[in-house]
C-alpha positions in Angstrom: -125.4 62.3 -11.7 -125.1 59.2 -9.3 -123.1 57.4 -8.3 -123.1 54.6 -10.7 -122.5 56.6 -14.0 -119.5 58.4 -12.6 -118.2 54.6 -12.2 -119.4 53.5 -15.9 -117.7 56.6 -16.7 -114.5 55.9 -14.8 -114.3 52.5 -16.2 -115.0 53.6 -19.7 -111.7 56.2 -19.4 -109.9 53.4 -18.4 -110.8 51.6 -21.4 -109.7 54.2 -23.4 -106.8 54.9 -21.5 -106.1 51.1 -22.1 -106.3 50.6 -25.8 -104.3 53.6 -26.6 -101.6 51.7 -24.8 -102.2 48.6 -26.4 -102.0 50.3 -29.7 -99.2 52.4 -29.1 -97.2 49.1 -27.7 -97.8 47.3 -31.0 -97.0 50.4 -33.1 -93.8 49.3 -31.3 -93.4 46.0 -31.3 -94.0 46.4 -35.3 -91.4 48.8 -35.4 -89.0 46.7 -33.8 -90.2 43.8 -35.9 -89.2 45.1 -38.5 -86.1 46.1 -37.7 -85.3 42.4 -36.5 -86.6 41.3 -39.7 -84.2 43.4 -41.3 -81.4 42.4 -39.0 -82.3 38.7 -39.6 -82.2 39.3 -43.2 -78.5 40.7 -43.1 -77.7 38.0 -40.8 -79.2 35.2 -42.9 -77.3 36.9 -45.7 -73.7 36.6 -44.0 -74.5 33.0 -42.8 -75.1 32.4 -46.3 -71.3 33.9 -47.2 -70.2 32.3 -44.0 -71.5 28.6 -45.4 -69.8 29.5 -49.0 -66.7 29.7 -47.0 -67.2 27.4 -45.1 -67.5 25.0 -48.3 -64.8 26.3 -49.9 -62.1 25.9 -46.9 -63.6 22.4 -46.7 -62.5 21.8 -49.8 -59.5 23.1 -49.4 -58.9 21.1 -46.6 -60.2 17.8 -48.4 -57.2 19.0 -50.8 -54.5 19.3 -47.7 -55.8 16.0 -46.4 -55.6 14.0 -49.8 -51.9 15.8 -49.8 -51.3 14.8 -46.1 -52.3 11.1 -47.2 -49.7 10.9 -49.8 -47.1 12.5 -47.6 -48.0 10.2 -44.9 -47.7 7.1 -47.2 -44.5 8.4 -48.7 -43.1 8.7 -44.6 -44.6 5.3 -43.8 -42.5 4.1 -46.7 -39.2 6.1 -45.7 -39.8 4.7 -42.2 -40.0 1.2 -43.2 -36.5 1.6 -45.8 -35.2 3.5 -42.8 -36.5 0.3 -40.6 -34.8 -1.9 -42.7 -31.6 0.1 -42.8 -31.5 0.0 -39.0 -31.7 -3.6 -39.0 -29.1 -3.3 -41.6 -26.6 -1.8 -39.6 -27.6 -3.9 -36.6 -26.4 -7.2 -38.4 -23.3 -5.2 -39.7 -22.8 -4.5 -36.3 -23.2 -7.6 -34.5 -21.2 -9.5 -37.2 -18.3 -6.8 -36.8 -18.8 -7.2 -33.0 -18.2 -11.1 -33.2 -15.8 -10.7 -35.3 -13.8 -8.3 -33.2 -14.4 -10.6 -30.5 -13.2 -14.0 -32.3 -10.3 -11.5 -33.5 -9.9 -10.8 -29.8 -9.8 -14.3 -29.0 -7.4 -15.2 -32.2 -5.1 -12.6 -30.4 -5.2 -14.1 -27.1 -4.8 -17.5 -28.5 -1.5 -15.7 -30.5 -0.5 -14.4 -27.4 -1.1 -17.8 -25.1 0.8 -19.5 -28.4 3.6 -17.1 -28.7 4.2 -17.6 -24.8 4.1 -21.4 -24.9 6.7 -20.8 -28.1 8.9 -18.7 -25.8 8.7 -21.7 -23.0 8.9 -24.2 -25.4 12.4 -22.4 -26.8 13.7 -22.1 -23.4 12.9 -25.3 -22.8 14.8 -26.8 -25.5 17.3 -23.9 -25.0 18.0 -25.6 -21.7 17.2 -29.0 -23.4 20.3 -28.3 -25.5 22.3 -27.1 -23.1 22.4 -30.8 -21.6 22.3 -32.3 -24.6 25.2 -30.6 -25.8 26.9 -31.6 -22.3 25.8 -35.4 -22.8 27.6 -35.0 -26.3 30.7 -34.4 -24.5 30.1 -36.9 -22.2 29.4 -39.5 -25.0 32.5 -37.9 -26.7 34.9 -38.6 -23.8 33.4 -41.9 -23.6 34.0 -43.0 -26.8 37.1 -41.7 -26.1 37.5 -43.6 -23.2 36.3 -47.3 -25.3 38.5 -46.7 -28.0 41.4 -46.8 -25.6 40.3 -49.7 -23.9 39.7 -51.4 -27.0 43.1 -50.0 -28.2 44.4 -51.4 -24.9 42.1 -54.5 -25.4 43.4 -55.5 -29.0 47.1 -54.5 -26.9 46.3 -57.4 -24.4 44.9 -59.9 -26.7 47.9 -59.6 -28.6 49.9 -59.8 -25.7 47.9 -62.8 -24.3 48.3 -64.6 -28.0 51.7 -64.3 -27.0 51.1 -65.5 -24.0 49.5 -68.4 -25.1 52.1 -69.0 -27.7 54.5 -69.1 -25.2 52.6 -71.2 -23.0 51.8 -73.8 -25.6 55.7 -74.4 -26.4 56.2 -74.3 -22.3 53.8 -77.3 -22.1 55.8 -78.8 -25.2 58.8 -78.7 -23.7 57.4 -79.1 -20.2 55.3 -82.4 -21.6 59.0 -83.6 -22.9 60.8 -82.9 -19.5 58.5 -84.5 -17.6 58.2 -87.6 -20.0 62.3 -87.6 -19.5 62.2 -87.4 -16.1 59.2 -88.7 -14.9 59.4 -91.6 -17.5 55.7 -90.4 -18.2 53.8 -90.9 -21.5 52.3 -88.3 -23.5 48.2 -88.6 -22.2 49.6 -88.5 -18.7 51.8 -85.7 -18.8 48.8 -83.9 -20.8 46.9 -84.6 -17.9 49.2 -83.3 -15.3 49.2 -79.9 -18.2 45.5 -79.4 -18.0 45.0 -79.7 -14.2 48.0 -77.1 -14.1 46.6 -74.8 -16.6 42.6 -75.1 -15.2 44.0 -74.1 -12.1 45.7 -71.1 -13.4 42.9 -70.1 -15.5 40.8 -70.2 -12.6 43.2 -68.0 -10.5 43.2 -65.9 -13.6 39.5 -65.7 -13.4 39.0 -64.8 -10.5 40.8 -62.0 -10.9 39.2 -61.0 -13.5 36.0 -61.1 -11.7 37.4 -58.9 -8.9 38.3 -56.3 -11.6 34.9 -56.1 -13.6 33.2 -56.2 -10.0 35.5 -53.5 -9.2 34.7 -51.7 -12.3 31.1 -52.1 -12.6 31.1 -50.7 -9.1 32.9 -47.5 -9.7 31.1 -47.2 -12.8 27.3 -47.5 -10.8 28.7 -44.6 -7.9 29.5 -42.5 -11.6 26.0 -43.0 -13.1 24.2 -42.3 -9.7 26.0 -39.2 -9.1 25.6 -38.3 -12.5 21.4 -39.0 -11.9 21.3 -37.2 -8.7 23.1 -34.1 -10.5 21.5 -33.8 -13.2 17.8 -34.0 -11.6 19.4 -31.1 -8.9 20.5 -29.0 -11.8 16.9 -29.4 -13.6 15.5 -28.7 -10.7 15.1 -24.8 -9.3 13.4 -24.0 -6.2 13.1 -21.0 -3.7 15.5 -21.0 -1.0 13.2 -20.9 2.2 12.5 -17.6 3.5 9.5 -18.1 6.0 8.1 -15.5 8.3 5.9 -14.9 11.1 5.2 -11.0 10.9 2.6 -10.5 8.0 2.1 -6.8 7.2 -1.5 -5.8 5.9 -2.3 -2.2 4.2 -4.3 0.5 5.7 -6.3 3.1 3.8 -5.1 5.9 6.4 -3.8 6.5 9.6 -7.2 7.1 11.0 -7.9 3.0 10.5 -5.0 2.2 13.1 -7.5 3.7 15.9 -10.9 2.3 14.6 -8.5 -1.0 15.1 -7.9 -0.5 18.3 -11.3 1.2 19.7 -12.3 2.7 22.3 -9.9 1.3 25.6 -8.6 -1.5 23.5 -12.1 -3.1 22.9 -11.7 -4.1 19.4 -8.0 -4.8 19.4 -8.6 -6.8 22.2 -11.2 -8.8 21.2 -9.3 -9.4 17.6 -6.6 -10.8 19.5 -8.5 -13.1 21.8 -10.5 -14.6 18.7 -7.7 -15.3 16.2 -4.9 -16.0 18.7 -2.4 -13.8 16.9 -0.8 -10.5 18.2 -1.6 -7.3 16.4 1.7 -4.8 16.5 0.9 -1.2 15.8 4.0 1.2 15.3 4.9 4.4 13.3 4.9 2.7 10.3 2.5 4.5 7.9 -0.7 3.0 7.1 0.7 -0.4 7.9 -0.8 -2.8 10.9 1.5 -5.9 11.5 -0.1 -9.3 12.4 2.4 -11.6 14.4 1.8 -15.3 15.1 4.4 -18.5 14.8 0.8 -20.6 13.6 0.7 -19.6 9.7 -3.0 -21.2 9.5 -3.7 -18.8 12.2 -1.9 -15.9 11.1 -3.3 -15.6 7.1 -7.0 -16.5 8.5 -5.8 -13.2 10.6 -4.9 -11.2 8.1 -8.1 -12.5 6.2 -10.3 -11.3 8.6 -8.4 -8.2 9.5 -8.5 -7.1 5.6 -12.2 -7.7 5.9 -12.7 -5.4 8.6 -11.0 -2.9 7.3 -12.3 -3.0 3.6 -16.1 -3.1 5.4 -15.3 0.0 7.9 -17.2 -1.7 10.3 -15.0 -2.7 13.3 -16.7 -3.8 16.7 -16.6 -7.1 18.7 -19.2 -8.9 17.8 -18.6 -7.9 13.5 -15.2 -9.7 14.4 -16.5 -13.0 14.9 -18.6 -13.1 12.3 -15.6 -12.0 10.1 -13.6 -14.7 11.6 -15.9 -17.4 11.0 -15.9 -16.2 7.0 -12.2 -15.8 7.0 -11.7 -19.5 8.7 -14.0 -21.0 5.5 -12.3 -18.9 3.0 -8.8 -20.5 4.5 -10.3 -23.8 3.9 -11.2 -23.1 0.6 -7.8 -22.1 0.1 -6.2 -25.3 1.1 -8.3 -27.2 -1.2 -7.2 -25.0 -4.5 -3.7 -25.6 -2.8 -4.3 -29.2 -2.9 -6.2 -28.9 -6.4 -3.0 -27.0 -8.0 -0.5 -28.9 -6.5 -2.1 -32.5 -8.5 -2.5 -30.3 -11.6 1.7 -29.4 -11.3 2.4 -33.1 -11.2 -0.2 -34.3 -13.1 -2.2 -36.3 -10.6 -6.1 -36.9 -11.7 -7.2 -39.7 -9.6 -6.1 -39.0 -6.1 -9.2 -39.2 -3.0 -11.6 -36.7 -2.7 -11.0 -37.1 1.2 -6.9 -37.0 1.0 -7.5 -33.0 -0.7 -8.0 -31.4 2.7 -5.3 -33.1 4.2 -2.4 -32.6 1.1 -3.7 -29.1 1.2 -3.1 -28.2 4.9 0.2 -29.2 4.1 0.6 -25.9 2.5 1.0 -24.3 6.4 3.2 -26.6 8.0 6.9 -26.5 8.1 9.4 -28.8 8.7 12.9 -27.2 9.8 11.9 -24.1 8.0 10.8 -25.7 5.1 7.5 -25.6 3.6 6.2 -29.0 3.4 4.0 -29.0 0.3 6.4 -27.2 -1.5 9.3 -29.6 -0.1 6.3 -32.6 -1.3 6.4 -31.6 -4.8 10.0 -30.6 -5.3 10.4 -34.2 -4.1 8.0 -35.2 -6.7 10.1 -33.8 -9.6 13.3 -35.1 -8.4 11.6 -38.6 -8.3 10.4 -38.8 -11.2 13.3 -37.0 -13.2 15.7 -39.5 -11.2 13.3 -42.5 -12.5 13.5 -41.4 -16.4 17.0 -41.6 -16.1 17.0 -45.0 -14.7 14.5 -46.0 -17.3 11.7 -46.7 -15.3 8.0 -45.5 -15.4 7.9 -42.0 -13.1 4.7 -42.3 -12.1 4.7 -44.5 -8.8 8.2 -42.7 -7.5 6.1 -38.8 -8.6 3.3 -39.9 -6.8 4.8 -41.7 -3.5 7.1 -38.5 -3.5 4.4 -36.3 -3.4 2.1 -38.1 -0.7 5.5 -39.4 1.5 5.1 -36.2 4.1 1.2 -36.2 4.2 1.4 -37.8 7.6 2.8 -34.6 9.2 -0.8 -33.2 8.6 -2.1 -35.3 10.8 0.7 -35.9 13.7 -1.4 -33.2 16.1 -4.0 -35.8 16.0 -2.7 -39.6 15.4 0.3 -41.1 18.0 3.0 -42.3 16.0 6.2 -41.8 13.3 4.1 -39.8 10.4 5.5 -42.5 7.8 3.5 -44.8 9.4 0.6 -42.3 10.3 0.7 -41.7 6.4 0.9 -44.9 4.7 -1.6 -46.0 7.3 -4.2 -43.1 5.6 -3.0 -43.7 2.2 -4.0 -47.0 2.4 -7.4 -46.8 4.3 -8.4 -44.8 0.7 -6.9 -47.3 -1.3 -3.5 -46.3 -2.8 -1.2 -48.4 -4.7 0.4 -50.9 -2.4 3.7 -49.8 -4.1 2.9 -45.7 -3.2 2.0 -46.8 0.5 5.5 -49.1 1.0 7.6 -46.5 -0.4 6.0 -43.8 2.1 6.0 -46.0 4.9 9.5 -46.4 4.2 11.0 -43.5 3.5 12.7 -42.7 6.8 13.7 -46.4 7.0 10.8 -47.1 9.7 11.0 -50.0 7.3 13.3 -51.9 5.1 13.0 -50.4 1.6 11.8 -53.1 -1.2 11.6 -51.4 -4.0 13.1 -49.2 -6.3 10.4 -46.2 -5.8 11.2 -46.6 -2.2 14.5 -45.8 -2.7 13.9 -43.0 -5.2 12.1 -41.6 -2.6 14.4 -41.5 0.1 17.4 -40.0 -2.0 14.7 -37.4 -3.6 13.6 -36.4 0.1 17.2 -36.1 1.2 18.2 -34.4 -1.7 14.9 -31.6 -1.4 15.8 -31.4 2.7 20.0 -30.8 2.6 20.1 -28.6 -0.6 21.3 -25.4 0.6 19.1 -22.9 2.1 15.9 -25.5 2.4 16.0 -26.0 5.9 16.4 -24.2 9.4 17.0 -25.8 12.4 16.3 -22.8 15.0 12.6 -21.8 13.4 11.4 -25.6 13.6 12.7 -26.2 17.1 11.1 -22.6 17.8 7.9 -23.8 17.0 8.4 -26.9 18.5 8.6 -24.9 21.9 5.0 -22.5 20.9 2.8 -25.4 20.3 4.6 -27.6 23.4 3.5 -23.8 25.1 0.1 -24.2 24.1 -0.3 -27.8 24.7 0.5 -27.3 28.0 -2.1 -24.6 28.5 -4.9 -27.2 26.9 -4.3 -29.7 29.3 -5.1 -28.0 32.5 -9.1 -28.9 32.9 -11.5 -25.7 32.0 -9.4 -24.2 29.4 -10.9 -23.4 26.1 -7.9 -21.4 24.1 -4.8 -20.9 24.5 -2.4 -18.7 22.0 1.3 -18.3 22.2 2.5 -14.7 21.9 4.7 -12.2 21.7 7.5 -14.6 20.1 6.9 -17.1 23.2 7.2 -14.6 25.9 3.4 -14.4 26.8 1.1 -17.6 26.9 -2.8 -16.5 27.1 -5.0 -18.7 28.3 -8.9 -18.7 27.8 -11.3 -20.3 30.5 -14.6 -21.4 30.7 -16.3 -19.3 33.0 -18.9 -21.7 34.5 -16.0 -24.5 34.7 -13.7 -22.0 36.1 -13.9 -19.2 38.9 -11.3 -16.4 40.0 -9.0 -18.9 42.4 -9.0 -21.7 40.1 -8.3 -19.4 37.1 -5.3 -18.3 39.7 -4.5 -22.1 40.2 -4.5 -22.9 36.6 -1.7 -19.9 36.1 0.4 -21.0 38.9 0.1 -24.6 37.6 1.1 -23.4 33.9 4.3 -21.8 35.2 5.3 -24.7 37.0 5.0 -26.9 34.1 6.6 -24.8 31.8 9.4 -24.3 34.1 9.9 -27.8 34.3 9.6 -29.1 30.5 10.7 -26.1 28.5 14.5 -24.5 28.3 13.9 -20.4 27.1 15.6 -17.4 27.1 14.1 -14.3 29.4 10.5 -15.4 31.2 7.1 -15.9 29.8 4.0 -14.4 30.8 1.2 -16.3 32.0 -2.1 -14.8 31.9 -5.3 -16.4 31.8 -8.7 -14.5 30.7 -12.1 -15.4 32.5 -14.9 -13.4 30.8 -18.2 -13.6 30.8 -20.8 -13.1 28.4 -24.7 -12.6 28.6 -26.5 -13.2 25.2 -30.6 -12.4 24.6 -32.2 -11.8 21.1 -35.2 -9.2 20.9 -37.8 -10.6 18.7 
C-alpha cells in the first residue's frame, strides 16, 4: 500500500470520526431544545397568569385611584372651608385686636381725663379756698360801707343841722350887720356869701386832703393785697444748687477702668471736660466736681457714656465728649421749648431759643435763672389779672427780663441793656423791650408792665430761700480764676478746680515752650495774688503736651 491510500484512508477516518460528532452534538442540542421549548412553554404560561394579575391589580388600582380622586376633592374642599375659616378668625382677630387697642386708648384717655378731673378739683379746691377768703373780705367790707354810710347818713344829718344853724346865723348875722353897719339886705348878703365861699373852700380842702389821704391808704391795701395773693398762688423750690454730681457704676471694677493704667484715662477725662473726678470708698459711685454746671452735666454725660459703652481710653473720650457737648445743646433747646409751652409763648425767635435755654445753667445768687425767669412770669401775669389788665406783655417781658445774663461773658455792659438790645434786634414788642431794659431802673420805668416787672423780679429774688449770696460770689471768683488764666498769650484752657484751690492751665505747644510755660505760671500767681482775696493758696499748674497724629490708609 502507498503512501497516498494510507492518507485517503486517514482522511476518510477523520470523516467518519467527524460526522459522528456532528450527529451526536445535534442529538444534543435537540435534546436541549426541547427541554427549552418546554421551559418556554411553562414560562409563557406564568407570564400569561402574571399578565391576568397584572390586569386585575390595574384595575384595582384604577378603583383606588377613582377613590383617591374623590378623597382628594373632598380634602381640596375641607381645605378651602378650613381656608376660609382661617381668614375667619383672622378678621375676628384683627377687629378684637383694634378694638382692644382703641379700648386701650379709651382707658388712657379715662385715665389722662380722670387726672385732669383730679387737677381740675384741686384747682378749684384751691380756687375756693380764695374765694371763700375774698367772701370774707367782701363781707368785712360791706361791713366796713355800711358803717360809713351809717356814719355818712350820721354826718349829713349833722351837717343839715349845720346848715340849719348856719342859715338862722346869717339871719340874724344879715340883721346885726344891717343894725350896725346901717347896711341893706343885698349888701350884707354879699358880705354872707364871700364869708361862706371862703369857708366852704377851707372846708374843701380838707376834704380833699382826707379822700387823698384815704384813697392813698386804700391803694398801699390793694397792692399788698396783689402782691400776697400772687406769692400765695405761687409755689416754687427753695434753691438747693450743687456742684458735686454723683453718677452710678455698674461695679467696683469700673472705678479702675476710669482711672487706667497710671492715671491715663482719668487724666485725660479731666483735661478735656475741665471738671475734677473724686473717687472715694463710696460703692459703685464716681463723683464729678465742677462750679461750671454746663461743664459739669456735659461731664457726667460723657462719663455715663463711657461707662454704659465699656470702652474707656483717651482718644474714645473725645469723641464721647464731642457727642455729650451736642446732646447738652439739644438739651437747652427742649429747656427753652418747655419753658414757652409753661407760659404759653408760640411766637418767640427761632434764634432767641439757644439763648433762653442756656439760661437753664446760669445762676444768679444761687438762684437758677430760668427757673427765677418763669416764676417771674407767673407773678406778672397773676399780678396783671388782678389789676385788670391784659397778662400777656408783663408774662412775657418777665420771662425774657434776665436773658441778657446769657450773654454777659460775651457783650460789655448792664445785661438789661445787653437784653433789650437783643430783644429788639429780633423784633420784640417795643413795650416787652422797655420793660426789660428797665427793670433794674437802668431806665425810668413808663409803663405799667415795666413796673410789674420790677416788683415780680424782686418778689421771685427776696422770697426766702431763693437766693445765696456766698455761691454767686464763689463763682464770681472761679470764672475771674479762669479769665485770668485766658489772658496770658498761648493758653488754650483753663479749668478751675478743686473748689478754687488748683487753676490748670492748658498751652499751646508750638506757641509755648518749657520757660514760657514757667513764665506764664509765675505770671498767673502774681495776678491772682493781686486781684483775688481767698482762703488757703491755689495751685497753679500749667500742662504743655504734645501730640503727633498720622492716619494709615
Amino acid at each position: 500500500m502507498g503512501p497516498g491510500e494510507l492518507l485517503i484512508i486517514v482522511l476518510l477516518g477523520l470523516t467518519l470520526l467527524a460526522l459522528v460528532w456532528v450527529a451526536r452534538t445535534l442529538q444534543q442540542r435537540q435534546v436541549t431544545t426541547g427541554v427549552e421549548a418546554a421551559a418556554l412553554h411553562d414560562g409563557t404560561e406564568a407570564l400569561l397568569q402574571r399578565e391576568e394579575e397584572l390586569a386585575r391589580r390595574e384595575g384595582e388600582l384604577a378603583g383606588q385611584e377613582q377613590a383617591l380622586d374623590v378623597l382628594r376633592g373632598e380634602l381640596d374642599r375641607r381645605d378651602e372651608q378650613l381656608s376660609d375659616r382661617v381668614r375667619q378668625l383672622d378678621d375676628r382677630e384683627q377687629r378684637l385686636v383694634a378694638r382692644a387697642t382703641e379700648v386701650e386708648t379709651r382707658a388712657d384717655a379715662a385715665r389722662a381725663e380722670r387726672d385732669e378731673l383730679r387737677t381740675l378739683h384741686a384747682q378749684l379746691s384751691a380756687r375756693d379756698e380764695v374765694l371763700a377768703r375774698r367772701a370774707d373780705r367782701l363781707d368785712d367790707k360791706q361791713s366796713e360801707i355800711e358803717r360809713q354810710r351809717l356814719d355818712l347818713q350820721r354826718e349829713r344829718a349833722q351837717a343839715e343841722s349845720e346848715r340849719q344853724e348856719l342859715a338862722d346865723s346869717m339871719r340874724r348875722a344879715s340883721q346885726e350887720l344891717e343894725r350896725i353897719a346901717g347896711m341893706d339886705s343885698a349888701q350884707a348878703r354879699d358880705e354872707v356869701l364871700h364869708r361862706a365861699e371862703h369857708s366852704a373852700r377851707l372846708e374843701s380842702a380838707r376834704l380833699v386832703r382826707d379822700v387823698e389821704r384815704k384813697s392813698r391808704t386804700e391803694a398801699d391795701a390793694v397792692a399788698r393785697r396783689i402782691i400776697v395773693t400772687a406769692i400765695q398762688r405761687l409755689a416754687a423750690e427753695q434753691t438747693a444748687d450743687s456742684v458735686v454730681t454723683a453718677v452710678m457704676l455698674p461695679s467696683e471694677e469700673m472705678k479702675g477702668r476710669i482711672i487706667g493704667r497710671e492715671g491715663r484715662n482719668i487724666r485725660t477725662f479731666e483735661q478735656i471736660t475741665g471738671v475734677n473726678v473724686l473717687i472715694d470708698d463710696t460703692p459703685e459711685t464716681v463723683l464729678i466736681s465742677s462750679f461750671d454746671p454746663v461743664r459739669r452735666e456735659t461731664a457726667r454725660v460723657t462719663l455715663e457714656a463711657l461707662v454704659a459703652d465699656g470702652r474707656i481710653h483717651p482718644s474714645h473720650i473725645e469723641e464721647v465728649h464731642e457727642r455729650s457737648i451736642r446732646q447738652v445743646e439739644e438739651r437747652v433747646l427742649r429747656a427753652a421749648e418747655d419753658a414757652l409751652a409753661e407760659v404759653r409763648i408760640t411766637d418767640l425767635a427761632p434764634e432767641l431759643l439757644p439763648v433762653l435755654g442756656s439760661l437753664q445753667y446760669r445762676t444768679s445768687y444761687g438762684q437758677n435763672v430760668l427757673r427765677h425767669s418763669l416764676e417771674c412770669a407767673h407773678l406778672a401775669a397773676m399780678m396783671a389779672a388782678e389789676l385788670g389788665l391784659d397778662p400777656t406783655t408783663s408774662r412775657r417781658a418777665a420771662l425774657l427780663h434776665d436773658i441778657g445774663k446769657a450773654l454777659t461773658h460775651e457783650v460789655e455792659g448792664p445785661h438789661a441793656q445787653i437784653g433789650a438790645d437783643l430783644l429788639r434786634r429780633h423784633g420784640e414788642d417795643e413795650d416787652v423791650v422797655h420793660a426789660v431794659a428797665a427793670h433794674h431802673n437802668e431806665i425810668e420805668p413808663e409803663t405799667v408792665e415795666a413796673l410789674l416787672v420790677q416788683a415780680a423780679d424782686a418778689i421771685s429774688g427776696s422770697r426766702p430761700g431763693a437766693r445765696r449770696e456766698s455761691l454767686e460770689a464763689h463763682v464770681r471768683r472761679l470764672e475771674r480764676l479762669e479769665q485770668i488764666a485766658m489772658d496770658q498769650p498761648g493758653v488754650d484752657r483753663a479749668y478751675a478746680m478743686q473748689a478754687g484751690r488748683e487753676l490748670r492751665i492748658m498751652v499751646l505747644p508750638d506757641e509755648v515752650d518749657d520757660a514760657a510755660a514757667r513764665a506764664i505760671a509765675r505770671d498767673v500767681v502774681q495776678s491772682v495774688e493781686h486781684e483775688l482775696t481767698y482762703p488757703g493758696e491755689i495751685r497753679v499748674t500749667v500742662v504743655r503736651e504734645s501730640r503727633a497724629t498720622a492716619v494709615a490708609r
